[in-house]
C-alpha positions as CSV (number, residue, x, y, z in Angstrom):
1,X,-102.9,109.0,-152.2
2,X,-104.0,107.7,-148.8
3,X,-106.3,104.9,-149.8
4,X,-104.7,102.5,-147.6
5,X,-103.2,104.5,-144.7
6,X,-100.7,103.7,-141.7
7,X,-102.0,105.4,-138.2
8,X,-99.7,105.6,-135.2
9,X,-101.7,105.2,-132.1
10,X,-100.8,104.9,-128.2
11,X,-102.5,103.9,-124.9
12,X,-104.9,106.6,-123.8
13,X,-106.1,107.6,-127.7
14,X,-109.7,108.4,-127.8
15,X,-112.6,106.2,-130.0
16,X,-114.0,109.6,-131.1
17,X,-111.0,111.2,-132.0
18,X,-110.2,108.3,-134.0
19,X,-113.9,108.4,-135.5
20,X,-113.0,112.0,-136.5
21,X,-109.9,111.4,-138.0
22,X,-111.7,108.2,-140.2
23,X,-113.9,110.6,-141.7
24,X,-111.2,113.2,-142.8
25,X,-109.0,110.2,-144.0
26,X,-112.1,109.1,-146.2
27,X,-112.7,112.4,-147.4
28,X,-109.4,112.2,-148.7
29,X,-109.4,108.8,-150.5
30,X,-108.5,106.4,-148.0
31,X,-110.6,103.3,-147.6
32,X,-108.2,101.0,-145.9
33,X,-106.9,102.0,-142.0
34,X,-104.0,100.3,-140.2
35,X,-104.0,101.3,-136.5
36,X,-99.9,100.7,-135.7
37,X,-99.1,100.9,-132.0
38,X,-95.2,100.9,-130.7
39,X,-94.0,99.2,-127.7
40,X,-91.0,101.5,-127.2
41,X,-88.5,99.9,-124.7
42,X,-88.6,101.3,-121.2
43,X,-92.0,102.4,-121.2
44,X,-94.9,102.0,-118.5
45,X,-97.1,100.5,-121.4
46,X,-94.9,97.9,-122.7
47,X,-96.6,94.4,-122.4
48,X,-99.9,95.9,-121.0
49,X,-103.1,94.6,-122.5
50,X,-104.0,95.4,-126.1
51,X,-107.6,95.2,-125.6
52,X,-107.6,98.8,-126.0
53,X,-106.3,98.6,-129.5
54,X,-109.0,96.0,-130.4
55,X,-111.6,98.9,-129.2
56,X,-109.8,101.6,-131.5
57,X,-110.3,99.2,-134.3
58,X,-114.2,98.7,-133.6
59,X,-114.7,102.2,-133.6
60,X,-113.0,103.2,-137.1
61,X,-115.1,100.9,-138.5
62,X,-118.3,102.4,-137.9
63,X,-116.5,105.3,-140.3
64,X,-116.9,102.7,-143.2
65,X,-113.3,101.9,-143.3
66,X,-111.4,98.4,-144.0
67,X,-109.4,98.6,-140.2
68,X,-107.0,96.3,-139.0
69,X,-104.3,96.8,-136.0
70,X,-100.7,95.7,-135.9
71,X,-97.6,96.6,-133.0
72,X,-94.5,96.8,-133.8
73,X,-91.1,97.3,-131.3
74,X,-87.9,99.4,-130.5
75,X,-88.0,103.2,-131.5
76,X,-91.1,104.7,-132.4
77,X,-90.6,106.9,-135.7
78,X,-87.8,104.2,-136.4
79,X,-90.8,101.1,-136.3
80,X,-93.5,103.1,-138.0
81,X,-91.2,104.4,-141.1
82,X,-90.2,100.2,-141.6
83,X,-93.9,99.0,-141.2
84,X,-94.9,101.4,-143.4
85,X,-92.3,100.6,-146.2
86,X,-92.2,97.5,-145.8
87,X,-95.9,96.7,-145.5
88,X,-96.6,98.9,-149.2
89,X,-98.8,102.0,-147.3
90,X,-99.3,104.8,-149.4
91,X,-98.9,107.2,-146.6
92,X,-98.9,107.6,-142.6
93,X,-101.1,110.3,-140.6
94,X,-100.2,112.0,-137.8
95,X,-102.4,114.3,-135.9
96,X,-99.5,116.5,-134.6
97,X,-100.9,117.6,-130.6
98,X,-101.5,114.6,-128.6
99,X,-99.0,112.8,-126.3
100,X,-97.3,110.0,-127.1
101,X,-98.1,107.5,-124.3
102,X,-98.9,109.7,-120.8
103,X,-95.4,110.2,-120.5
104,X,-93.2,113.9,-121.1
105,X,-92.2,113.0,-124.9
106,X,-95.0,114.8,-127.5
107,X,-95.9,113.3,-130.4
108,X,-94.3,116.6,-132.8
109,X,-90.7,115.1,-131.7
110,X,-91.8,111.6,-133.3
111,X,-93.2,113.5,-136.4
112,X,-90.2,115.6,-136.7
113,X,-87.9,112.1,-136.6
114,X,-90.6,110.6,-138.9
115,X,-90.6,113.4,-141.4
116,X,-86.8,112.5,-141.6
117,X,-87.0,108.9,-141.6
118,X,-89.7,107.8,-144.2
119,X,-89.6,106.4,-147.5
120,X,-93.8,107.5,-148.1
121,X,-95.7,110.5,-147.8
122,X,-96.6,111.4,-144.0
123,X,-99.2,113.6,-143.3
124,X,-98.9,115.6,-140.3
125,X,-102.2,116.8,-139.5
126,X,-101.8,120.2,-137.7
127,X,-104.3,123.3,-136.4
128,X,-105.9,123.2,-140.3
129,X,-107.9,121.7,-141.6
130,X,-110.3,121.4,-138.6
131,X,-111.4,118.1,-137.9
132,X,-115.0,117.5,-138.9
133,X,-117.4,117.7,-135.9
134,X,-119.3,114.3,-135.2
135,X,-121.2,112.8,-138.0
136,X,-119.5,115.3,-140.0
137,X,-117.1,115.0,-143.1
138,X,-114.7,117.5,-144.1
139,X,-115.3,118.8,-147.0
140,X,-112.4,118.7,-149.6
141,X,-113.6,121.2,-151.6
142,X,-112.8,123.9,-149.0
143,X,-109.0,123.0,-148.9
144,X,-106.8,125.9,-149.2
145,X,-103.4,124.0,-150.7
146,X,-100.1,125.8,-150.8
147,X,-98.0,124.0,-153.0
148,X,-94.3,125.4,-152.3
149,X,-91.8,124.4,-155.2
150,X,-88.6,125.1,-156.2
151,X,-89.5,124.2,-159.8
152,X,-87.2,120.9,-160.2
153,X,-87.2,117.0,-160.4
154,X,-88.1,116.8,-156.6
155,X,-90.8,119.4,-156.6
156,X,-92.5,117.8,-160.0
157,X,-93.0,114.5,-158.1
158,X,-95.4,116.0,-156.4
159,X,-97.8,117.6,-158.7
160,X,-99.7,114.0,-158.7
161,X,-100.3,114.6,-155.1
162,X,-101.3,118.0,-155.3
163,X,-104.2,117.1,-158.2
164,X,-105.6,114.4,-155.9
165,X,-106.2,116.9,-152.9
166,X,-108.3,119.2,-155.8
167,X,-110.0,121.5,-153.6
168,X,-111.1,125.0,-153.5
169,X,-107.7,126.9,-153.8
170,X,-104.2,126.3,-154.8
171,X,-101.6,128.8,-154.5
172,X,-98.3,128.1,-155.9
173,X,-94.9,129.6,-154.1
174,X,-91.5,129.7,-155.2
175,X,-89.0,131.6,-153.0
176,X,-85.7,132.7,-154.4
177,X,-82.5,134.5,-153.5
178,X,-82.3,138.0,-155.5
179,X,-79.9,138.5,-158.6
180,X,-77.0,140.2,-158.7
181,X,-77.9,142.9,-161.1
182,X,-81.6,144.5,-162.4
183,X,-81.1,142.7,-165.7
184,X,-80.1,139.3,-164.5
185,X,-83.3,139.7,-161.8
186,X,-85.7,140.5,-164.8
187,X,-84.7,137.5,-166.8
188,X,-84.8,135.4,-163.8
189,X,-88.3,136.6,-162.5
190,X,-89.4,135.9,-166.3
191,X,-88.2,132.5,-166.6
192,X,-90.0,131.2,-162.6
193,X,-93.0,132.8,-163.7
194,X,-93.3,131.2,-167.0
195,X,-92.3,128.1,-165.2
196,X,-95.0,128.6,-162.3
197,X,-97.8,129.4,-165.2
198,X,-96.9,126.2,-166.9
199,X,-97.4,124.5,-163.4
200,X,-100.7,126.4,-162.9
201,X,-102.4,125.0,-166.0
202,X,-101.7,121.4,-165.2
203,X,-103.3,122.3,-161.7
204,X,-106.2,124.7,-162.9
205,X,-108.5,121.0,-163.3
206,X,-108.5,120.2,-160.5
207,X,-108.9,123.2,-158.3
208,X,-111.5,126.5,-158.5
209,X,-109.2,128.6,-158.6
210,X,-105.2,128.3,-158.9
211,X,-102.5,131.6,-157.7
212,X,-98.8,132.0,-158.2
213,X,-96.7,134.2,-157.0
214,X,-92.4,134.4,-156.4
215,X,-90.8,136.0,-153.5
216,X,-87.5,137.1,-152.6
217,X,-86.1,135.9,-149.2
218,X,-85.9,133.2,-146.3
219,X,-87.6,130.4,-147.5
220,X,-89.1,129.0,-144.3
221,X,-89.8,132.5,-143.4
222,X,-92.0,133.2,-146.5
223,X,-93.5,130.0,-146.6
224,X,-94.6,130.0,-143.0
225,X,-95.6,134.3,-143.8
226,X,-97.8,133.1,-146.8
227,X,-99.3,130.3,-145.3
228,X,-100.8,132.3,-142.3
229,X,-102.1,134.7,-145.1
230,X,-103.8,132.5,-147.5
231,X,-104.8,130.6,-144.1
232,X,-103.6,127.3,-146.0
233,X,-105.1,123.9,-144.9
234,X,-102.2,122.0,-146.1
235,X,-98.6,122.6,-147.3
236,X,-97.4,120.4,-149.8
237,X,-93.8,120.0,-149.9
238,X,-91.1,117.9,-151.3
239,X,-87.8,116.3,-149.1
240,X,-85.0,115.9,-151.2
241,X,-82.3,114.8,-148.9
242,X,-83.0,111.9,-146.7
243,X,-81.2,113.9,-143.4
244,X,-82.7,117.0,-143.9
245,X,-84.2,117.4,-140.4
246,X,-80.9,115.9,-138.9
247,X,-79.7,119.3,-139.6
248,X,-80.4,122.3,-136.1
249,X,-83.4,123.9,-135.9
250,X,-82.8,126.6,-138.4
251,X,-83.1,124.4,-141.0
252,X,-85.4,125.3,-143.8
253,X,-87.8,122.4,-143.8
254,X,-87.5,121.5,-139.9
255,X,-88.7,125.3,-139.4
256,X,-91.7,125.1,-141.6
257,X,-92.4,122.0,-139.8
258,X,-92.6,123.1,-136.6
259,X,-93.4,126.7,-137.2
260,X,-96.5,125.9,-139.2
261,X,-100.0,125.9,-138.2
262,X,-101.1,124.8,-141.7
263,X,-100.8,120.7,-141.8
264,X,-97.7,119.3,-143.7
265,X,-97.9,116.5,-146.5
266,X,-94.3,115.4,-147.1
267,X,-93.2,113.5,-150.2
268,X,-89.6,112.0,-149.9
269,X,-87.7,111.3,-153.0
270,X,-87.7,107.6,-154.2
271,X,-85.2,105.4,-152.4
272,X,-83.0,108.5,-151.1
273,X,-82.1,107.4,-147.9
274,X,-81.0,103.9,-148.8
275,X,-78.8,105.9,-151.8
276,X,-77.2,108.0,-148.9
């Protein structure tokens, strides 16, 4: 899932923190790093000296990983989604609070283009999990995974994903609107859950313990509401249209995006946004 990773960087990014987040990428499969820095036109930065980056590099490799460093030009979530695509990554992190460049433009406004933009799975790495303190590994049999699904094609792509985060909890969530009459409400809430139990048993390997539940409502709302009460570590979730954060901030997915403190892992459908 994240063996051989892309990782934005800018000017000002600290060795340590980098160290830190090598150790929770490892923990999580990766064993190849690439640190990818954008020279995005009009900034301070652009042509400065890259010596920094060389630094970067030195330090993730005392973490044990394969590191190399690469730049790329023109708009930042625009660069990162090609080189990642192009360049065959299996994912991109993005540790969500730290400024891009020293500048008034936070990285969660790149993530937020970058969640739209990619053709891989981004990671947005959020509040949870904690990064591990130093000499530390996180431990990925403490991950709390909610998986929220709406039980079709674009939600199934991701149970592989799901199974390689195996940790110590999954809980699965579907959210639906409410029928129009008891008896059509009872058949429905019969058929998710027998759906949502199938699901569950193809999980239960790979995690201690494995929940369900359906609700009735907002979508972002109760996935945001369920994911502060299970304190999830990560929210897995599927994008099936390529614009879908193109859309105001009301938006189902944009909302758990930026409303969640849980981190994000983001599957876009195969080849959707060169189909649109």
């Amino acid at each position: 899932m994240f063996e051989k990773t892309l990782v934005p960087v800018a000017y000002g990014e600290r060795p340590e923190e980098l160290m830190k987040i090598g150790r929770i990428l490892r923990s999580l499969g990766a064993s190849a790093i690439c640190l990818y820095h954008v020279n995005e036109p009009g900034s301070f930065f652009r042509g400065a000296d890259l010596s920094w980056l060389t630094l970067l590099s030195e330090a993730l490799e005392e973490t044990g990983l394969t590191v190399e460093a690469k730049t790329g030009n023109g708009h930042i979530a625009s660069a990162i989604a090609e080189a990642a695509l192009l360049e065959g990554f299996d994912g991109i992190y993005m540790k969500a609070k730290r400024r891009w460049h020293i500048e008034t433009m936070i990285l969660g406004s790149v993530s937020r283009d970058l969640l739209r933009l990619a053709d891989v799975p981004v990671f947005v790495h959020k509040v949870r999990p904690r990064l591990p303190g130093d000499g530390a590994e996180l431990d990925r049999r403490d991950l709390k995974v909610l998986y929220a699904t709406n039980l079709d094609e674009t939600s199934n792509r991701l149970l592989p994903y799901v199974m390689e985060f195996a940790g110590a909890w999954c809980h699965l969530l579907h959210v639906r609107g409410r029928m129009a009459d008891p008896l059509a409400e009872r058949v429905r809430r019969e058929a998710v859950d027998g759906k949502l139990h199938a699901v569950a048993e193809e999980l239960r390997p790979y995690f201690e313990r494995v929940t369900l539940e359906q609700r009735i409502g907002d979508p972002a709302g109760q996935v945001l509401y369920v994911s502060d009460q299970i304190e999830a570590d990560v929210v897995v979730l599927g994008r099936k249209s390529p614009a879908f954060l193109s859309a105001p901030m009301g938006d189902t997915a944009e909302r758990i995006v930026t409303g969640s403190s849980a981190s994000i892992f983001l599957v876009p459908q195969p080849g959707s946004r060169n189909a649109s």
